[in-house]
ZAMARGU-4260 file (C-alpha; in steps of 0.2 Angstrom, whole numbers, plus 5000, padded with zeros to 4 digits):
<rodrens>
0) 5000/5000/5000 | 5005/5019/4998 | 5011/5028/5011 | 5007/5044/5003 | 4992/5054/5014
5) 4974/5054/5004 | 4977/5074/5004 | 4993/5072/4997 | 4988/5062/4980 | 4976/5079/4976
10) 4995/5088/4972 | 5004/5075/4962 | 5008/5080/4946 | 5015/5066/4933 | 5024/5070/4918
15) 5016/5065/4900 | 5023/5052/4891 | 5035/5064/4880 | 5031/5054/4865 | 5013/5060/4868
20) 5014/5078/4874 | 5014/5085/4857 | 4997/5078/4853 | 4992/5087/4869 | 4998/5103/4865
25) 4988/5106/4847 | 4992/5121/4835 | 5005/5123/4849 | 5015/5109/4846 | 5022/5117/4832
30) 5031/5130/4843 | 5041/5118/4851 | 5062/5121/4850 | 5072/5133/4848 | 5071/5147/4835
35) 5084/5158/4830 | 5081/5174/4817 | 5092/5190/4814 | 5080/5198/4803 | 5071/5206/4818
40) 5065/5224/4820 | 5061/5236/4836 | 5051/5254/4834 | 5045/5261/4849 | 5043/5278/4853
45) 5047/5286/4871 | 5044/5301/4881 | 5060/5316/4878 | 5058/5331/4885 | 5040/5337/4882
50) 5042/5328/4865 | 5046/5311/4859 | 5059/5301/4852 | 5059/5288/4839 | 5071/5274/4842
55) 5070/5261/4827 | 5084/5249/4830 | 5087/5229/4821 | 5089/5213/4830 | 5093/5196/4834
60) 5086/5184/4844 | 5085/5166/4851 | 5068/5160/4858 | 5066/5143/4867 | 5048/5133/4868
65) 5050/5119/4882 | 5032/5109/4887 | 5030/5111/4903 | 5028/5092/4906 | 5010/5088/4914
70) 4993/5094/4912 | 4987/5107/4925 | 4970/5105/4933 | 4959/5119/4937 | 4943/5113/4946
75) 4928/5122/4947 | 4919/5109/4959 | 4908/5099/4945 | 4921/5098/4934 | 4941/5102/4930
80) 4949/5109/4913 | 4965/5100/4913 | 4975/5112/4905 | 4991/5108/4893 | 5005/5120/4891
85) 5023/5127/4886 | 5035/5138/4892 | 5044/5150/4885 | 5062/5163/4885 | 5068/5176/4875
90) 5083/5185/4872 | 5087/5198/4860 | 5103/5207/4856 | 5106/5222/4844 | 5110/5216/4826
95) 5122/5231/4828 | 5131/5233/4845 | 5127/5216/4850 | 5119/5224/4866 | 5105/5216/4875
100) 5089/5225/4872 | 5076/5213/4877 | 5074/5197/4888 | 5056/5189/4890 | 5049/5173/4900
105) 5031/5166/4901 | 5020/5155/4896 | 5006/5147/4881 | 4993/5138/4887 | 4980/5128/4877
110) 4964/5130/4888 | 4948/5124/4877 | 4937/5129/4890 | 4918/5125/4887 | 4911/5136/4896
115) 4921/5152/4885 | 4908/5161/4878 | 4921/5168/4866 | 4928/5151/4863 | 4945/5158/4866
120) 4959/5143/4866 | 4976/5150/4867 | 4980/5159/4881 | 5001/5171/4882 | 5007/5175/4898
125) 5020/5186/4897 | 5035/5193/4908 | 5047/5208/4904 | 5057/5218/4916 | 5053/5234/4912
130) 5039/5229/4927 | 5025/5223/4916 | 5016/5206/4913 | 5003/5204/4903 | 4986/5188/4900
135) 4985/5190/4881 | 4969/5178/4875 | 4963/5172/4856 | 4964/5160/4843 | 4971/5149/4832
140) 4969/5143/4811 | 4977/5129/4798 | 4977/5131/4780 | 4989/5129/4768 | 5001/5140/4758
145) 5009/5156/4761 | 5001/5168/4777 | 4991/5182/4775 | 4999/5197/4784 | 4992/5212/4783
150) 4996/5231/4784 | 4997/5239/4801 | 5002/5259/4805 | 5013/5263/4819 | 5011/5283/4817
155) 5005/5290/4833 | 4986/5294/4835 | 4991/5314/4840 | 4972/5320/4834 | 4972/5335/4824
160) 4981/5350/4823 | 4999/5342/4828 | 5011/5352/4821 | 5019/5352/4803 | 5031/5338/4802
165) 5029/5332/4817 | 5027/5314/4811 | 5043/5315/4800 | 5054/5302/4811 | 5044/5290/4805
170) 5043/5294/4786 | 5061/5294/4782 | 5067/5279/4775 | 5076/5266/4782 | 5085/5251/4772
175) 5078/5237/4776 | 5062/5241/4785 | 5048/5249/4783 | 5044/5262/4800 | 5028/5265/4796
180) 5021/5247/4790 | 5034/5234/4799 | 5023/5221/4793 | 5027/5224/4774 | 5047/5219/4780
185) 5038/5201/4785 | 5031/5199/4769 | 5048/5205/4759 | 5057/5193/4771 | 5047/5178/4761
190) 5046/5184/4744 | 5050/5169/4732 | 5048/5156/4748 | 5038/5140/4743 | 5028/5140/4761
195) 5018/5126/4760 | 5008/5127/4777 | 5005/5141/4789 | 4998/5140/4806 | 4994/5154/4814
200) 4992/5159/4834 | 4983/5178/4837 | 4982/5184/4854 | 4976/5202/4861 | 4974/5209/4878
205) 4955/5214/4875 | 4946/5209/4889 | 4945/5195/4898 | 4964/5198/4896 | 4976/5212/4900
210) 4993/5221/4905 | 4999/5225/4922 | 5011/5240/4924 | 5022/5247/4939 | 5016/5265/4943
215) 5031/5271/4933 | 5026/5266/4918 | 5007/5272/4921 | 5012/5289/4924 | 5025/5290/4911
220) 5021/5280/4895 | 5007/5268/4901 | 5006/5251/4892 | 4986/5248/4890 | 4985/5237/4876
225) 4996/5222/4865 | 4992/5211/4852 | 5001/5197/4842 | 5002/5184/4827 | 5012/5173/4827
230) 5014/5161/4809 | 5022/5145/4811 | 5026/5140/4793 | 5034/5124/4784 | 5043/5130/4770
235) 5051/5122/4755 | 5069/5125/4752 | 5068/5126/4730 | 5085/5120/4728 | 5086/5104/4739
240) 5068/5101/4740 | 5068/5097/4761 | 5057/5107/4771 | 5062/5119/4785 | 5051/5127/4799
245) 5051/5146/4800 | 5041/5157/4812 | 5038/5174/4810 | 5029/5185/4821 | 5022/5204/4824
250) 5016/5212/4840 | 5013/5228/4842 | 5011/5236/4863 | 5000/5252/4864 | 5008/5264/4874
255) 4998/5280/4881 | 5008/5299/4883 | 5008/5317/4878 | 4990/5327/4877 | 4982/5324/4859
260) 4982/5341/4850 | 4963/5342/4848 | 4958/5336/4865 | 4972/5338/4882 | 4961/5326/4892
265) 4966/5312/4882 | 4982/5305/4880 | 4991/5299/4863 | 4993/5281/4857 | 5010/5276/4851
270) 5010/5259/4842 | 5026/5250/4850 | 5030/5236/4835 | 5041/5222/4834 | 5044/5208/4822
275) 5056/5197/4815 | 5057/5178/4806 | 5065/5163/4814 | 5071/5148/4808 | 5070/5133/4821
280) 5085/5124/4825
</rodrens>
């Protein structure tokens, strides 16, 4: 017989077969590994002086999924969503200086909760030391071929009367990337690629979800909204005919300071953008 106390067996958690986690983990299987990209981009703008100031830098980064081993029960009383998952770390260095610039933990949770009126099944938590964490909730698609990425803007919403040319940092040119459309830089990244399957992952802080913020950042440049995509793609390499895994991703934090011009009571939304593709190793 056990010698383990009847309360005791209600916390024991044991590991899944690891030849049967990913069938667990559904369209987040796929994430699984380590991923490496230099072809990433950071534009965020920042409170200077009683102005702002457009830093626009590139980057490379290495990002680890790991499952986290065991589904996790959350009971309700009448029943319990057992809850699969995977962890995840970031680090990102300038493409440039080869300074850090960014390091990230959390988590992506499959949850396929029944009773989710919304019937949101992916669930980010995120971790970044500038003192914010975030529960960014959403969805997930197959199909095959290339993604569809669309356009996004990252100029400021300053409403109107801003002055002339006050925009400007973000409408000269850049090589390689596009300041005021990043996404259009994903879609050049692939031109020519034979992508034979994309998956993709959308999450967005809309409630139920939602960011966290130290007082610092809500007084000075408050995070209050962040969305992502993330497109997990098997692509054909046309000269050897094997297939590779590629992930590219866009996310974009919306970050609230400075009066608008037509209305001091409000605040201006400044899209914080990153993307980049990855190849898994």
């Amino acid at each position: 017989m056990s010698d383990t106390p009847a309360y005791a067996k209600e916390f024991v958690r044991l590991s899944a077969v690891p030849q049967a986690i990913p069938s667990q983990l559904g369209p987040l299987a796929g994430l699984l590994g380590t991923w490496m990209g230099s072809k990433g981009w950071n534009l965020i703008a920042v409170p200077h002086a009683n102005s702002f100031l457009l830093l626009v830098r590139p980057y490379i980064e290495t990002l680890t999924f790991a499952p986290i081993g065991a589904l996790v029960p959350n009971r309700s009383g009448t029943e319990t969503l057992m809850i699969p998952g995977i962890e995840y770390n970031l680090r990102i260095t300038d493409a440039e200086t080869n300074e850090a610039m960014h390091v990230e933990n959390g988590m992506w949770l499959l949850l396929n909760d029944p009773q989710d009126p919304k019937g949101l099944h992916i669930a980010r938590q995120s971790i970044v030391p500038h003192g914010d964490s975030l529960l960014a909730l959403g969805n997930s698609s197959v199909a095959a071929g290339p993604p569809q990425i669309p356009d996004i803007s990252t100029l400021p919403d300053t409403g109107t009367g801003a002055p002339l040319g006050y925009t400007d940092p973000y409408l000269t040119p850049l090589p390689g990337f596009t300041k005021t459309n990043p996404n259009a830089t994903l879609r050049n990244a692939i031109q020519g690629q034979k992508i034979l399957e994309t998956v993709t992952i959308s999450v967005s802080t809309t409630p139920p979800g939602g960011i966290v913020n130290i007082p610092f950042i809500v007084k000075n440049a408050d995070a209050r909204h962040f969305a992502s995509t993330y497109w997990i793609e098997k692509v054909q390499d046309s000269a050897t005919g094997t297939v590779f895994e590629q992930l590219q991703y866009s996310q974009q934090t919306d970050l609230f300071f400075l009066p608008k011009f037509d209305d001091p009571r409000q605040l201006i939304k400044w899209p914080h953008v990153n993307i980049n593709t990855l190849v898994k190793q």
